[in-house]
C-alpha positions in Angstrom: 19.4 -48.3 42.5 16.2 -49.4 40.6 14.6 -46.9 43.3 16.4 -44.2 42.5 16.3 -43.9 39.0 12.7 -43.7 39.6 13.2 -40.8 41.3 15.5 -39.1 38.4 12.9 -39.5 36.2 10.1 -38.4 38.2 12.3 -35.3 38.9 13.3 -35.1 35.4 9.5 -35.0 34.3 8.9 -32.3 36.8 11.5 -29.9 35.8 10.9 -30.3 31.9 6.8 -29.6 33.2 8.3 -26.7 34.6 9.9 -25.4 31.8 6.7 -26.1 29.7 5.0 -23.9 32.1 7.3 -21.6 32.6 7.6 -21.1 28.6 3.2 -20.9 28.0 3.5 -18.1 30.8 6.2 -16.3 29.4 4.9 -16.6 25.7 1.3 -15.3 27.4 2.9 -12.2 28.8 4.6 -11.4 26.0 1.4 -11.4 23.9 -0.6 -9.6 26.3 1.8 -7.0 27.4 3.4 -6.0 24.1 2.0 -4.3 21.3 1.8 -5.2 17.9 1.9 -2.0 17.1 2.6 1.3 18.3 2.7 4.9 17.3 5.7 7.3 17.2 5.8 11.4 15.7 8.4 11.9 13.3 11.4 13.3 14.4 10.4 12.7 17.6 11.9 9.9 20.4 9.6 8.1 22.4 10.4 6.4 25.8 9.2 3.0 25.9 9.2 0.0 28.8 8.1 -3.6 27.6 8.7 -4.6 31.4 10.0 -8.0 30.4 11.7 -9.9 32.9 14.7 -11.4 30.8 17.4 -9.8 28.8 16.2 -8.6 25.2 18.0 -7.7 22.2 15.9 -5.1 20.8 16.3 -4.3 17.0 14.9 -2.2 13.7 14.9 -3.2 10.2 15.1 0.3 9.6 17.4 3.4 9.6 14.0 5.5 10.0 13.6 3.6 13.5 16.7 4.3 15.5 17.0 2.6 19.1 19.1 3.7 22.1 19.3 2.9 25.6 21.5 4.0 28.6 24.5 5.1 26.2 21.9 7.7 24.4 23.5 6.3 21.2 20.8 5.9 18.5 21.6 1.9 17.2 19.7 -0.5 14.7 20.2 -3.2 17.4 20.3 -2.4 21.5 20.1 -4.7 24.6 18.4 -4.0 27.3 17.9 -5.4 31.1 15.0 -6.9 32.9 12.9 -3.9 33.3 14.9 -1.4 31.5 13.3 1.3 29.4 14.8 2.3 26.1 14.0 5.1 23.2 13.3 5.4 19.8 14.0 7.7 17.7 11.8 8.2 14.7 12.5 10.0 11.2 10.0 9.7 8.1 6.5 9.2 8.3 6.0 5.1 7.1 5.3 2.0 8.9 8.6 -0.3 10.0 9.0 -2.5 11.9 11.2 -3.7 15.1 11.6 -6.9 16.2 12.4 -8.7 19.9 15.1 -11.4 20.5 15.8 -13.0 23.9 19.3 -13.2 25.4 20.0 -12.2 21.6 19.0 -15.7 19.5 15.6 -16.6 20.3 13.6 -14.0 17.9 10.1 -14.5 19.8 8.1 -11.1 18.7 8.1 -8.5 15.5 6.5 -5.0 16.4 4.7 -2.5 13.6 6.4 1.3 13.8 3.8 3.7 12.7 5.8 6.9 12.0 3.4 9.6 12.0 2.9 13.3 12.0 1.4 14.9 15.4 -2.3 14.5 15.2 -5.3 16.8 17.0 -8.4 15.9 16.9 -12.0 16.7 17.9 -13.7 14.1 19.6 -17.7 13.9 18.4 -19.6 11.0 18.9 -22.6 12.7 16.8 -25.1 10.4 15.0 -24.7 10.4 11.4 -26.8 8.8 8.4 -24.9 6.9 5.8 -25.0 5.8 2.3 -22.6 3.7 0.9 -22.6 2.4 -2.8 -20.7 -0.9 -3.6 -18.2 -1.3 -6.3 -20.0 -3.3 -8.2 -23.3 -4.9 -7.6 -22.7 -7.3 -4.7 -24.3 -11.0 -5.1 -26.1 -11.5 -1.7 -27.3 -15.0 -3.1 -29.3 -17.5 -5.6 -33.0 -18.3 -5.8 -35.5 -20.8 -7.6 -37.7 -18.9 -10.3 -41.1 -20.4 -11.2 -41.3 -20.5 -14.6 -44.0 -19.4 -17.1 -44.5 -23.4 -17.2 -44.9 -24.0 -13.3 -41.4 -25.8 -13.1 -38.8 -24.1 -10.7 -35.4 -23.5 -11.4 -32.3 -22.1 -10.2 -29.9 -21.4 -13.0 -27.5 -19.3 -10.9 -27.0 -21.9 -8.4 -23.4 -23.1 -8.2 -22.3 -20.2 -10.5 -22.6 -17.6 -8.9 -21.5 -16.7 -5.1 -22.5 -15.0 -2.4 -19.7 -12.1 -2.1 -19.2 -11.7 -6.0 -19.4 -8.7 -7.6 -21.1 -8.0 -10.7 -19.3 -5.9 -13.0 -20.3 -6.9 -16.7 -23.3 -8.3 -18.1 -21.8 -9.5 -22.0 -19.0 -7.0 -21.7 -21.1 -3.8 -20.9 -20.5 -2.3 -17.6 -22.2 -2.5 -14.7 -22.7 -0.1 -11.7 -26.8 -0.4 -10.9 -29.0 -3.6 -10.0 -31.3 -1.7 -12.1 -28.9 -1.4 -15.0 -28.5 -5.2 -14.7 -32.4 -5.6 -14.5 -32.5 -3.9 -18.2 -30.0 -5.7 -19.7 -31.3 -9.6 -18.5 -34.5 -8.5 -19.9 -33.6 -7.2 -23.4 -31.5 -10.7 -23.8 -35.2 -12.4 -24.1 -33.7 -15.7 -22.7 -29.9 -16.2 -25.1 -27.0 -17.4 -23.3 -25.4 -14.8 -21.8 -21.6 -14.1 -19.8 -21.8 -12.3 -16.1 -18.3 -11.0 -15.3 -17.8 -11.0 -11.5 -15.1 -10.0 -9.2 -14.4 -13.2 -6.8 -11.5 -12.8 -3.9 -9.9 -10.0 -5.9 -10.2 -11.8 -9.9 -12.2 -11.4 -12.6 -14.4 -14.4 -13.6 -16.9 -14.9 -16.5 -19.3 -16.8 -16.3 -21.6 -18.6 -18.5 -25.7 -17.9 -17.2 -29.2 -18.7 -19.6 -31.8 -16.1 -17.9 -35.0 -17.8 -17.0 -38.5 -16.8 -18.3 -40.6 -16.4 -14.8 -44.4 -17.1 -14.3 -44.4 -12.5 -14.5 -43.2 -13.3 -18.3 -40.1 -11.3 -17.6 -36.5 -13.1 -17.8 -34.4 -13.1 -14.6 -31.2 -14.9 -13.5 -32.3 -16.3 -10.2 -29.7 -14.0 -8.4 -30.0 -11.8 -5.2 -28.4 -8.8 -5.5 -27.9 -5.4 -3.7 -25.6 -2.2 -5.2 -26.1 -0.3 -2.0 -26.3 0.0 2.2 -27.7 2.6 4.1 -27.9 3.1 8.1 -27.4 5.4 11.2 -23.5 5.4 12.8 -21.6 7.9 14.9 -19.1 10.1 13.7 -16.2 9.3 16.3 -13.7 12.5 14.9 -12.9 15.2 13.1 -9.0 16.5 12.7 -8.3 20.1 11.5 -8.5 19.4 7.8 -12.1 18.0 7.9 -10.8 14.3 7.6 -12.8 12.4 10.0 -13.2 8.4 11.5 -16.2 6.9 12.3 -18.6 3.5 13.7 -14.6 1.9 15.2 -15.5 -0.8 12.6 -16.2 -1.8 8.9 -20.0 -2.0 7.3 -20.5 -5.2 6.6 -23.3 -6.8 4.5 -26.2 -7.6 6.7 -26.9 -10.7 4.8 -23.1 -12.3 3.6 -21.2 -10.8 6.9 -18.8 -9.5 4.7 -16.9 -6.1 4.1 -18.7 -4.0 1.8 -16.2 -3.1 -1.2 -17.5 0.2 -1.9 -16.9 2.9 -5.2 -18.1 5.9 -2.9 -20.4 7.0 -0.6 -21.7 10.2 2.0 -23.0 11.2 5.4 -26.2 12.8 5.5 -28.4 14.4 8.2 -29.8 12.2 10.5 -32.7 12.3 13.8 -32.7 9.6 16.4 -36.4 8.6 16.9 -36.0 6.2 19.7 -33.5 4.5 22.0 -33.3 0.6 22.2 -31.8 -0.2 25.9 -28.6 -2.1 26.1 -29.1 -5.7 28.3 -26.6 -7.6 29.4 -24.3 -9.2 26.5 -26.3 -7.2 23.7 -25.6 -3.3 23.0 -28.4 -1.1 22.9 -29.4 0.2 18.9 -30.4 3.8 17.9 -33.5 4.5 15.2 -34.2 7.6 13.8 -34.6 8.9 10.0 -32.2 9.5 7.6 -32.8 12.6 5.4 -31.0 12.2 1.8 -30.7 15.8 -0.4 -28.5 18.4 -1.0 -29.0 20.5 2.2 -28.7 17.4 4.3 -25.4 15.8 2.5 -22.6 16.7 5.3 -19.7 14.8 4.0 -18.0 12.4 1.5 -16.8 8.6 2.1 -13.6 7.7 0.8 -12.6 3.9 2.7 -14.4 1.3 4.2 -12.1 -0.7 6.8 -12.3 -3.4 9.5 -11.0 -0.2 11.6 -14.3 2.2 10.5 -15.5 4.4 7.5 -13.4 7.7 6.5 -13.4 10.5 4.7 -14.5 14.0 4.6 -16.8 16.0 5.8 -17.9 19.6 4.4 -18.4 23.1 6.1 -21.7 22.4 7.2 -20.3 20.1 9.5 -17.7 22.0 10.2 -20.4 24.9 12.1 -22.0 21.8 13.8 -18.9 20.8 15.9 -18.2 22.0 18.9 -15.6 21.3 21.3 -11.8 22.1 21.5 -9.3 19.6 19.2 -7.3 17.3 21.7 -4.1 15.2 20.6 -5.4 11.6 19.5 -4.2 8.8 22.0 -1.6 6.2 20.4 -2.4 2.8 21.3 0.7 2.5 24.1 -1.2 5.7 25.8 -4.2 3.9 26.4 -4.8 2.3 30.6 -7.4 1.0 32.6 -8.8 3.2 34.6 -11.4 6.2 34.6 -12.6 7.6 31.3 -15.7 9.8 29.9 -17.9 8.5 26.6 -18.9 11.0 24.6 -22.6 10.7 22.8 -25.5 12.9 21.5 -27.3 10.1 22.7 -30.0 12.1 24.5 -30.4 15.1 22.1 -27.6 17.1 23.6 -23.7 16.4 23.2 -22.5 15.3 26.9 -19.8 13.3 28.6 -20.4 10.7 30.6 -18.4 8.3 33.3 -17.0 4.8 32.1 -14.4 2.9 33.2 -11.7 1.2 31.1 -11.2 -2.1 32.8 -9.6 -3.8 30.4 -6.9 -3.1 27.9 -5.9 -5.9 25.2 -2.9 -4.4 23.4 -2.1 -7.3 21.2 -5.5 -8.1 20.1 -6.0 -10.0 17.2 -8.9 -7.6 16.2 -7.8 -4.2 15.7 -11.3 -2.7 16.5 -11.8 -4.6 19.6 -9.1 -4.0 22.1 -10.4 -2.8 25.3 -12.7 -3.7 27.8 -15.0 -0.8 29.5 -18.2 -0.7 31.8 -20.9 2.2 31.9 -20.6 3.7 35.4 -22.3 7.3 34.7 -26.2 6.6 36.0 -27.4 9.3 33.6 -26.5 7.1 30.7 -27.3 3.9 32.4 -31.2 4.6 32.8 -31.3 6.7 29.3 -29.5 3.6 27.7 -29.2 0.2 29.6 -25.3 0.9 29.3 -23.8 0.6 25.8 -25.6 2.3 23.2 -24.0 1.2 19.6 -21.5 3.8 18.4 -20.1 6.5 21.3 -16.4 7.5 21.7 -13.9 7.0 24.5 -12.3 10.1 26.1 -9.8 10.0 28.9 -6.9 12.3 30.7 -4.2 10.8 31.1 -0.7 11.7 29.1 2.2 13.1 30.8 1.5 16.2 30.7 -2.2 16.4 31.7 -3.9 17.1 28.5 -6.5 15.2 27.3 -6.4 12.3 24.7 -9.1 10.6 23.1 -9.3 6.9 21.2 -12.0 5.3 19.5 -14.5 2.9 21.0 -15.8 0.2 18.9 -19.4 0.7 18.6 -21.1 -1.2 16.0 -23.9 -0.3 13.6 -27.3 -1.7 14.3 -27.9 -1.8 10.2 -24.5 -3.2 9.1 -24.7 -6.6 10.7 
C-alpha cells in the first residue's frame, strides 16, 4: 500500500507539472499570437482568426464594435470554436476595446479597437533635418561653480533634476536658456524661486545663484531649450500630414522624451555613410540648412511612436511615388519586403526580408524582426542604415501596403 501511494503522488506531481506547462505554453501563445491592438475602417467588417486552440467567448465593451460569427448576427458577446474565424463590424471612428474569455469565465486577454477612416499613403524614406524646441527649458543636470573666492559649490544640487523643466524664474516666464541667463544675472546673487515642471506638476523651488571665478552669477544648472539632428521622413498621406524616425527624440544626455512647444523639418544633405556592423545600425551625417527657403514642414507631436506633423508645398513637389493604403498591424507577415531609402542620393527600393513579427510587443515601435538581403544596400551600407521604411505586397487583393520601420536617429540618443 505504502508503495503505491508513492506512486499516486509521483503521478499526481506529474500531471499538476503538466498542467503548469501546459498553462506557460498556452499563456505564451496567446501573447505572441494576438494583438494588442488592431485596426478596423469604419463602417467596415473585418474578418479576423486568432487561431486559438480552445473555445473563446469573444466580447466588446462597445456598441461601435459589433461581433458575429457563423449566424452573421452582429452581437456584443460571440463564441467561437477552436480555429474559427469571426467578424467585426465597426461604426465610429474611436478606440474600444474587446476582450477574450476562455470556455466563457476565464477572462485571460483585452484587445485595443482602433476605428479608423481608410488611410493612403506615400511611402518616402527621404532624409530630413529637424529642429525641435522644448516646452520649457529642459534641466539636463547640476554642476560645481568655482567661485570668485576659489571655493566650489553646487547650489542646485539636490534641487533641481535632471528631466525638469524650467518655466519661471521669480514668476516671469520662461521659454529661452538665454532668457534664463539674463534674468540669474540681473538678481546679482538674492534668493531667488525656479518654477519647474516635474512628472507633469509645477514645483517652486528655492535657489541663491552663485558668483563664479568670470564674476557673473550662475545657478550651477545644465540646461538645453532645444535638439536638432538628421531623421527620415517615413510618410506622407494626401492632406500633407506626415510620420517620421518610427520612434520618439529623446534627450541625448537624460534618455528621456523630449516635451516639445513646436518644432520644423528643414533641408538637409547626407555628407557620408557610417556602415552598419553586426548589432549596431549604421548612422547618416550630412548638413542641415536652417532658413526660410529650406523650412519644408511643421512639427506638431513628439511620441514614443515618431515625430508628426505637416509638411508644406515644397515638399509636396519633392515626392514622388503613387499613395498606397497604409498596412494595419494584423496585415503585417514574415516574409519578403522592399526598404525604401534615399540612402545613396537617389530614392530606390531595396530587398529585405521580414523574419520576424512580434504582434504583442510591449514596445510599439519595435515589433518586427527584418534582415537586409538586397547586395546593393549591403555594400553601400553594412545592412541597416538608421531611419528607412518597410514596404511589402501582400493584402488580399494584391495592392501594396506599407508600415513603418523603426529606425533610430543617430543625434537623439
Amino acid at each position: 500500500m505504502r508503495g503505491r501511494s508513492k506512486v499516486y503522488r509521483w503521478l499526481g506531481r506529474c500531471f499538476w507539472a503538466a498542467c503548469a506547462v501546459t498553462a506557460g505554453c498556452m499563456w505564451y501563445y496567446v501573447d505572441r499570437s494576438i494583438p494588442d491592438r488592431i485596426s478596423i475602417i469604419e463602417n467596415q467588417k473585418e474578418e479576423l482568426n486568432f487561431g486559438l486552440p480552445l473555445r473563446t467567448t469573444v466580447f466588446s465593451d462597445s456598441q461601435e464594435v459589433a461581433l458575429g460569427n457563423e449566424s452573421n448576427i452582429p452581437a456584443g458577446e460571440i463564441t467561437i470554436d477552436s480555429g474559427q474565424a469571426f467578424s467585426v463590424y465597426a461604426g465610429e471612428q474611436g478606440s474600444y476595446q474587446m476582450g477574450l474569455k476562455l470556455f466563457g469565465l476565464i477572462k485571460f486577454k483585452d484587445i485595443q479597437v482602433d476605428v479608423v477612416d481608410t488611410r493612403y499613403a506615400i511611402p518616402c524614406g527621404s532624409p530630413i533635418g529637424i529642429y525641435l524646441k522644448s516646452d520649457g527649458i529642459m534641466v539636463i543636470g547640476t554642476g560645481r561653480i568655482t567661485g570668485e573666492d576659489g571655493l566650489e559649490t553646487e547650489p542646485a544640487y539636490g534641487k533641481l533634476k535632471s528631466g525638469d523643466y524650467i518655466e519661471a524664474f521669480n514668476g516671469q516666464p520662461m521659454n529661452t536658456k538665454e532668457e534664463l541667463i539674463s534674468a540669474v544675472e540681473r538678481l546679482e546673487g538674492e534668493d531667488a524661486v525656479v518654477t519647474v515642471r516635474r512628472g507633469g506638476q509645477e514645483v517652486d523651488i528655492s535657489l541663491q545663484p552663485v558668483k563664479g571665478a568670470d564674476g557673473k552669477y550662475k545657478l550651477g544648472a545644465w540646461v538645453r531649450d532645444d535638439t536638432q539632428g538628421i531623421g527620415t521622413v517615413t510618410y506622407v498621406d494626401m492632406n500633407g500630414r506626415f510620420g517620421a524616425l518610427g520612434h520618439g527624440i529623446s534627450d541625448s544626455d537624460t534618455g528621456a522624451l523630449v516635451e516639445t512647444s513646436e518644432g520644423a523639418l528643414y533641408t538637409t544633405q547626407i555628407m557620408g555613410i557610417q556602415k552598419g556592423t553586426t548589432g549596431k545600425p549604421g548612422l547618416l551625417s550630412g548638413v542641415i540648412y536652417y532658413g526660410p527657403q529650406s523650412h519644408m514642414g511643421e512639427i506638431s507631436k513628439n511620441t514614443e511612436e515618431g515625430i508628426f506633423g505637416t509638411v508644406n508645398q515644397q515638399f509636396m513637389k519633392n515626392v514622388t511615388g503613387e499613395p498606397i493604403e497604409i498596412a494595419r498591424r494584423q496585415d503585417v507577415e514574415e516574409g519578403p519586403a522592399v526598404i525604401r531609402s534615399n540612402v545613396s542620393g537617389e530614392l530606390k527600393d531595396y530587398d529585405i526580408e521580414i523574419q520576424k513579427v512580434d504582434r504583442g510587443a510591449g514596445k510599439k515601435n519595435k515589433s518586427m524582426v527584418i534582415k537586409v538581403t538586397d547586395p546593393e544596400l549591403i555594400a553601400l551600407t553594412g545592412g541597416i542604415v538608421q531611419g528607412m521604411v518597410v514596404r511589402y505586397n501582400r493584402d488580399n487583393t494584391g495592392n501594396p501596403l506599407f508600415t513603418r520601420f523603426s529606425g533610430a536617429c543617430p543625434y537623439f540618443h
